[in-house]
Backbone as CSV, one residue per row, in Angstrom:
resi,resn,N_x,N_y,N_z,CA_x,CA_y,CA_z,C_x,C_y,C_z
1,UNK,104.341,74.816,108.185,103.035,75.014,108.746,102.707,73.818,109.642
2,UNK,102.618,74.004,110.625,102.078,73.528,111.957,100.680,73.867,112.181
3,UNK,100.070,72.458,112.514,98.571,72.699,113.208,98.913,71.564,114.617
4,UNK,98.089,72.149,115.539,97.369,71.070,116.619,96.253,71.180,116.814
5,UNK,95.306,69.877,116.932,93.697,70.075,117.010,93.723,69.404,118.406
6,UNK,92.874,69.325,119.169,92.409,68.453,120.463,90.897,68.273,120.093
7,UNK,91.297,66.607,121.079,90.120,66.532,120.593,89.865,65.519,122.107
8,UNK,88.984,65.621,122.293,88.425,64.739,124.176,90.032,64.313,124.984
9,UNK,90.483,65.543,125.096,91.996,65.722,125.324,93.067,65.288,124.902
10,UNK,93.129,64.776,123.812,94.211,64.156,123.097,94.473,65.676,122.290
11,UNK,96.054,65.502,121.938,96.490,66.665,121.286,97.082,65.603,119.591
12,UNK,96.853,66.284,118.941,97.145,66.086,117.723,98.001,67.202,117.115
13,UNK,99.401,66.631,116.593,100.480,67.908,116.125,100.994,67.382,114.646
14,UNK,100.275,68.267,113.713,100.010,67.693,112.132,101.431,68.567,111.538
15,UNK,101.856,67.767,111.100,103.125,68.121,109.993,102.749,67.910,108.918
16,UNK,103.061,68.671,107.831,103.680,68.157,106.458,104.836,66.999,105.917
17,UNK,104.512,66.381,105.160,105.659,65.643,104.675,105.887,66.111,103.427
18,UNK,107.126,66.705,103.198,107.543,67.468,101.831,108.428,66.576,101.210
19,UNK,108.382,66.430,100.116,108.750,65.854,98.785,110.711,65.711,98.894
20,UNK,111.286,64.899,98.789,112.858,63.994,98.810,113.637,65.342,98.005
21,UNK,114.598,65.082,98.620,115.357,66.590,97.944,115.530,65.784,96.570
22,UNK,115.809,64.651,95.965,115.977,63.531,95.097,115.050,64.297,93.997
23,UNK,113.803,64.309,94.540,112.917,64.487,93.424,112.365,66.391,93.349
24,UNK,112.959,66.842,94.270,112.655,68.297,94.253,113.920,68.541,93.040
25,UNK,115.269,68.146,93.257,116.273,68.794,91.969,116.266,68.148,90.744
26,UNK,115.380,66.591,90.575,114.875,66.267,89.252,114.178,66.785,88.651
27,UNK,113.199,67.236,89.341,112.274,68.575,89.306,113.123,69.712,88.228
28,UNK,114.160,70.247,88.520,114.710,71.789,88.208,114.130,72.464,89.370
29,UNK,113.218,72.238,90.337,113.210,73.424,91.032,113.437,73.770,92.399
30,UNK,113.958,74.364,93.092,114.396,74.828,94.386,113.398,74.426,95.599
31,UNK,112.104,74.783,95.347,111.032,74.764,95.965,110.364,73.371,96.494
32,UNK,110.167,72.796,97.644,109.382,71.844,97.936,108.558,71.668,98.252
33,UNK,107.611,70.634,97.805,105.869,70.505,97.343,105.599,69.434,98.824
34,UNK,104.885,69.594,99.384,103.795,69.106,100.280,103.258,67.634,99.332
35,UNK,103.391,66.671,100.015,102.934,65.030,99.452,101.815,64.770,100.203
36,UNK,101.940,65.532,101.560,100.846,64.794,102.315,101.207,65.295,104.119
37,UNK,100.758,64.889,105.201,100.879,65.121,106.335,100.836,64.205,106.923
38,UNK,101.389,64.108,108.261,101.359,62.865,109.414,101.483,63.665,110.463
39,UNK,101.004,62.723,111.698,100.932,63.750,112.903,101.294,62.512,114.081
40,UNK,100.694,63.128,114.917,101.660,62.647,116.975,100.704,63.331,117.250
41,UNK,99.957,62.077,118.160,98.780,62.062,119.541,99.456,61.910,120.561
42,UNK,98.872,62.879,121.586,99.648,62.980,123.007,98.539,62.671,123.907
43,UNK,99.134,62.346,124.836,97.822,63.082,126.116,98.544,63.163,127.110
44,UNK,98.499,64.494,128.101,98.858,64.659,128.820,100.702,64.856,128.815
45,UNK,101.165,65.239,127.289,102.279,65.562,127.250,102.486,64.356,126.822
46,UNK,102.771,63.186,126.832,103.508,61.733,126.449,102.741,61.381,125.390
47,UNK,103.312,61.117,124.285,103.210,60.678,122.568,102.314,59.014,123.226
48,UNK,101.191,59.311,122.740,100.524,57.835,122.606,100.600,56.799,121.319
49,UNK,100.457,57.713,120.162,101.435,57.100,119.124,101.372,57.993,117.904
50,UNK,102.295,57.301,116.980,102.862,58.276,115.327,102.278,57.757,114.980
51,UNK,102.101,57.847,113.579,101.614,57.858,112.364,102.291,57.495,111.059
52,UNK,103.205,56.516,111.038,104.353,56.401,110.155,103.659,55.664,108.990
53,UNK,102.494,55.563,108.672,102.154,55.273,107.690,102.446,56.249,106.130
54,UNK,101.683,55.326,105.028,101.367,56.506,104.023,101.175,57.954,104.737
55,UNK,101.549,59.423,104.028,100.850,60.172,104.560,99.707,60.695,104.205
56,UNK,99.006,61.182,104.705,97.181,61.706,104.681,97.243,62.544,103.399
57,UNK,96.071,62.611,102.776,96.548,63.517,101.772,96.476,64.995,101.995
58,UNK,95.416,65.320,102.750,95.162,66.497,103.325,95.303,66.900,104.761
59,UNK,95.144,67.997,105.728,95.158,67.971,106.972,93.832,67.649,107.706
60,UNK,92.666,67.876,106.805,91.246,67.330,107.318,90.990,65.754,107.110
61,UNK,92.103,65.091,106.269,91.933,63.446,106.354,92.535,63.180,107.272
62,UNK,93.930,64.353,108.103,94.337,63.862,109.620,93.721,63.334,110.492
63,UNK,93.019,65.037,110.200,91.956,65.364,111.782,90.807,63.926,112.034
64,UNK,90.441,63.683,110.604,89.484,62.844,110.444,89.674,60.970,110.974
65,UNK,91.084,61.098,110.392,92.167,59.614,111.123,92.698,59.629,112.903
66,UNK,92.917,60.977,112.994,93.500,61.318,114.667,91.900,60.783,115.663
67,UNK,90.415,61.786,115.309,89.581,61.841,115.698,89.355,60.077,116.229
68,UNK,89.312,59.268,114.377,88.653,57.772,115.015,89.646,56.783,115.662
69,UNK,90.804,57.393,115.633,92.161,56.543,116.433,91.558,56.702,117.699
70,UNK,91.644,57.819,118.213,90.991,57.786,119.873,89.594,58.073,119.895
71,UNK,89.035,57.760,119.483,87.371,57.518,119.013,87.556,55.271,119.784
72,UNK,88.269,55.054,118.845,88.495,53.499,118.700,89.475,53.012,120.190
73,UNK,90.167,54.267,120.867,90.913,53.418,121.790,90.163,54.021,123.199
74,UNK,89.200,54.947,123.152,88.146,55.233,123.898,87.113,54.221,124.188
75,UNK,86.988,53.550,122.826,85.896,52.555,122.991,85.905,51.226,123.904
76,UNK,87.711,50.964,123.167,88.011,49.782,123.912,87.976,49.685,125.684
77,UNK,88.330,50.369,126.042,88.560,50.703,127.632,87.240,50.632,128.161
């Protein structure tokens, strides 16, 4: 599952980060669990930057982190 939000033209492209195959077959089970999401701000097609931090826990703590990233590099300029 893929989302992109825009937001005062920045594109935001939210991934999932799913769980280490390591700990999916310690598990017993086949299936992999969602830990969290990270995403990639663009503008104008060219990646302004990742997100390689912890990941978000939800996709609305993205939107909410993407929003004040270029909220904050709007300001500066």
């Amino acid at each position: 599952m893929t989302m992109i939000h825009v937001y005062k033209g920045y594109l935001a492209l939210i991934l999932p980060e799913m769980e280490s195959t390591e700990s999916r077959l310690a598990r017993g089970d086949w299936r992999s669990r969602i830990v969290g999401y990270r995403y990639t701000a663009r503008y104008r097609g060219r990646i302004c930057f990742l997100v390689d931090d912890e990941p978000l826990p939800s996709v609305e703590d993205a939107i909410t982190d993407f929003e004040n990233r270029i909220d904050a590099i709007l300001d500066s300029l």
